[in-house]
C-alpha positions in Angstrom: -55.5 -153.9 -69.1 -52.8 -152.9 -71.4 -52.3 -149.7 -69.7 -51.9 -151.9 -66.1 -49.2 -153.8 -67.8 -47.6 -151.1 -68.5 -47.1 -149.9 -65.4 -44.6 -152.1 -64.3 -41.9 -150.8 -67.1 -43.8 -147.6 -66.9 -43.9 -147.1 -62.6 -44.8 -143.3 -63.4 -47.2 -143.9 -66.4 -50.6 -141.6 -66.5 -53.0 -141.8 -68.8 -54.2 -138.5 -70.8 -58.4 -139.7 -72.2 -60.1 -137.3 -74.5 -63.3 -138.5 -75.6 -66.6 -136.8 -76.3 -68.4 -138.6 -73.6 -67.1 -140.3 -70.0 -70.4 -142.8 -69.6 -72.1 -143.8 -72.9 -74.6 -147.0 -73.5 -71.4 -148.9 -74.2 -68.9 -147.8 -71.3 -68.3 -145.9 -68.3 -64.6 -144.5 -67.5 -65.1 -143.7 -63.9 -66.0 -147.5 -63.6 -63.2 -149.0 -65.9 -60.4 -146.7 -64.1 -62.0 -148.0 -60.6 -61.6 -151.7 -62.4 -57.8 -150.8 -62.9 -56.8 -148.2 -60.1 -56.7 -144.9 -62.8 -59.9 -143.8 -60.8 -57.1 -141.3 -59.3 -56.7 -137.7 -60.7 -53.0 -137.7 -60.5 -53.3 -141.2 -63.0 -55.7 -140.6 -65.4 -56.6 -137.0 -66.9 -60.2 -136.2 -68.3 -60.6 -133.0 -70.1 -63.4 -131.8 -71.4 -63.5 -132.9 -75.3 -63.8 -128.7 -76.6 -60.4 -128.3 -76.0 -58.9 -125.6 -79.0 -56.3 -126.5 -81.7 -53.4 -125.1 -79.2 -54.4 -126.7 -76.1 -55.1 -130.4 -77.7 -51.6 -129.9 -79.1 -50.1 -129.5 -75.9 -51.5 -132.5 -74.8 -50.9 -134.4 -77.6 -47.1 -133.0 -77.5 -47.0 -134.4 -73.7 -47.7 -137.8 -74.3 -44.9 -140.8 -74.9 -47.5 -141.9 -77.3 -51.1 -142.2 -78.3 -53.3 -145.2 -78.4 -56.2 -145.3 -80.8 -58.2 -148.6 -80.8 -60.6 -147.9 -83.4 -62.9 -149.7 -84.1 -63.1 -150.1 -87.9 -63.6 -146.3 -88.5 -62.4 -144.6 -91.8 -60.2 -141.4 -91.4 -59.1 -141.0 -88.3 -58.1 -137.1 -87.1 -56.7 -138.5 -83.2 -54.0 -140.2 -85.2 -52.8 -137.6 -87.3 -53.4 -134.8 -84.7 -50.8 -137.2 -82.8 -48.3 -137.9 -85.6 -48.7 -134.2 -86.9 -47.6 -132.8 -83.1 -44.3 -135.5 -82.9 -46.2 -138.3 -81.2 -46.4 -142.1 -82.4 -49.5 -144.1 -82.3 -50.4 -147.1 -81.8 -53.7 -148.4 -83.4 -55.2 -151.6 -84.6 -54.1 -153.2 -88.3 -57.1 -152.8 -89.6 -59.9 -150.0 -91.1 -59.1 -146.7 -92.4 -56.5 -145.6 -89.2 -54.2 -149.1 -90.3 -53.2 -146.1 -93.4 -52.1 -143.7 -91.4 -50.5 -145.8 -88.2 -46.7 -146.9 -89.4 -46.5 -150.1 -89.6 -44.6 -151.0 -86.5 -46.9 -149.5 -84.4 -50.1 -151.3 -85.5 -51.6 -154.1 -83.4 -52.8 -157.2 -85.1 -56.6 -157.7 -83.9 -56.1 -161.2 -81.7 -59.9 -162.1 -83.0 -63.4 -160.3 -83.8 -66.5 -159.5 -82.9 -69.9 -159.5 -84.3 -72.1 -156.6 -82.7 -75.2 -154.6 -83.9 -77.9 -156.0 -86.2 -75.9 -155.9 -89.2 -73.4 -158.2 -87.3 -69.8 -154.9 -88.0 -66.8 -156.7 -87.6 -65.0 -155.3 -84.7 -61.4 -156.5 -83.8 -60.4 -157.5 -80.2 -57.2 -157.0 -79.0 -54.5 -158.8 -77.0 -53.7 -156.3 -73.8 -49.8 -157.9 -73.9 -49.9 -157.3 -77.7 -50.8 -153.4 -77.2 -48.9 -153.1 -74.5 -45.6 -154.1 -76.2 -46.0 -151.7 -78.9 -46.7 -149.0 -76.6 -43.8 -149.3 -74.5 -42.1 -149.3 -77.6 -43.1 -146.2 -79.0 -42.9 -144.8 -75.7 -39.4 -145.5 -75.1 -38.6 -144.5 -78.7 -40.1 -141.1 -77.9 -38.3 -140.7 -74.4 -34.7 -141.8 -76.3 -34.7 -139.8 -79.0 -37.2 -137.2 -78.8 -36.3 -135.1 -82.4 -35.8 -138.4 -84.3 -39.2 -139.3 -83.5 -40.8 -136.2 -83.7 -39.4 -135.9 -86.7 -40.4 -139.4 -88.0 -43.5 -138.8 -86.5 -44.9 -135.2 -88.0 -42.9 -136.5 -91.3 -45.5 -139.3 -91.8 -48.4 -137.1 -92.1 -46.7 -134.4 -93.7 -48.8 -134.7 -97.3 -51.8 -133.9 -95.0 -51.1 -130.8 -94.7 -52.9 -127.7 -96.0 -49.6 -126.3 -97.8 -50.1 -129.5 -100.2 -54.1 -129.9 -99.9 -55.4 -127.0 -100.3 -54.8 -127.3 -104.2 -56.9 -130.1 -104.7 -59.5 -128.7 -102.7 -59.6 -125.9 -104.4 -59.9 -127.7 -108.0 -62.5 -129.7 -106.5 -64.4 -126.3 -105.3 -63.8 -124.9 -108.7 -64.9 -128.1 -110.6 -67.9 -128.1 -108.7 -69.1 -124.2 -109.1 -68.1 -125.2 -113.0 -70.9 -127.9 -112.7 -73.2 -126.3 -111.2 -73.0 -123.2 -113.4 -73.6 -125.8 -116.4 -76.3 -127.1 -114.4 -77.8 -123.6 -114.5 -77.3 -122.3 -117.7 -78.9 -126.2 -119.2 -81.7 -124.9 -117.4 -82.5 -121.9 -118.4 -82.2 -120.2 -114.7 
């Protein structure tokens, strides 16, 4: 729905979907692009999810801007793929990708939902709200392209390896030192 409004400030939008399935138990994308009139392949692109580090670059690098409406998840790797390749995203305030989403570019949830037996929290969003922030992001992109690429691989810079692989490697080393303990207290 939000992608529909969009349309009308957005005449040549298409949508780019990479997920690891097209119909699960919970939805079908051929029937929800037939819902909204993306069922056509020069509107919505569907590519398979084993797509390599270059090639799901590209498409990030493509895009205006990225929409992940997670669910309550923790770390989210669509969102920093997208911010680390220039590309803003748009999420939902809330869970582990509300860290890693700028500010401006979250989406209040406009209620929730109780599903499964344990009754998880999910948030529902308004389709103007997302919409709004989209076209946003998406103009920001289009307008200044380096600013926001900037911006945008700048906010997940201290992801990187360069500054991450130190602490994973004192975490390695911590842990072999533990374990070695381990083995020597024991005799093996």
């Amino acid at each position: 729905q939000a992608a529909d409004l969009l349309r009308w400030s957005f005449p040549d939008l298409k949508l780019w979907l990479h997920t690891d399935a097209l119909v699960t138990h919970g939805w079908s994308v051929p029937e929800l692009a037939a819902v909204w009139g993306w069922n056509d392949e020069s509107l919505l692109v569907t590519l398979p999810s084993e797509l390599d580090d270059a090639g799901l670059a590209e498409m990030y690098r493509a895009c205006s801007a990225t929409f992940a409406p997670g669910l309550g998840e923790g770390f989210g790797y669509p969102i920093v793929e997208s911010l680390a390749c220039g590309t803003p995203v748009v999420g939902v305030d809330y869970g582990g990708g509300a860290e890693l989403i700028p500010k401006q570019w979250r989406v209040r949830p406009a209620g929730w939902r109780w599903e499964g037996t344990y009754c998880l929290r999910r948030p529902t969003l308004d389709a103007e709200a997302v919409a709004a922030v989209l076209g946003r992001a998406m103009n920001w992109k289009t307008q200044e392209p380096e600013v926001c690429r900037a911006y945008c691989s700048g906010a997940v810079e201290h992801l990187r390896w360069k500054y991450l692989k130190h602490y994973w490697l004192s975490w390695v080393r911590a842990g072999l030192e533990r374990l070695r303990r381990k083995e020597e207290e024991s005799g093996a």
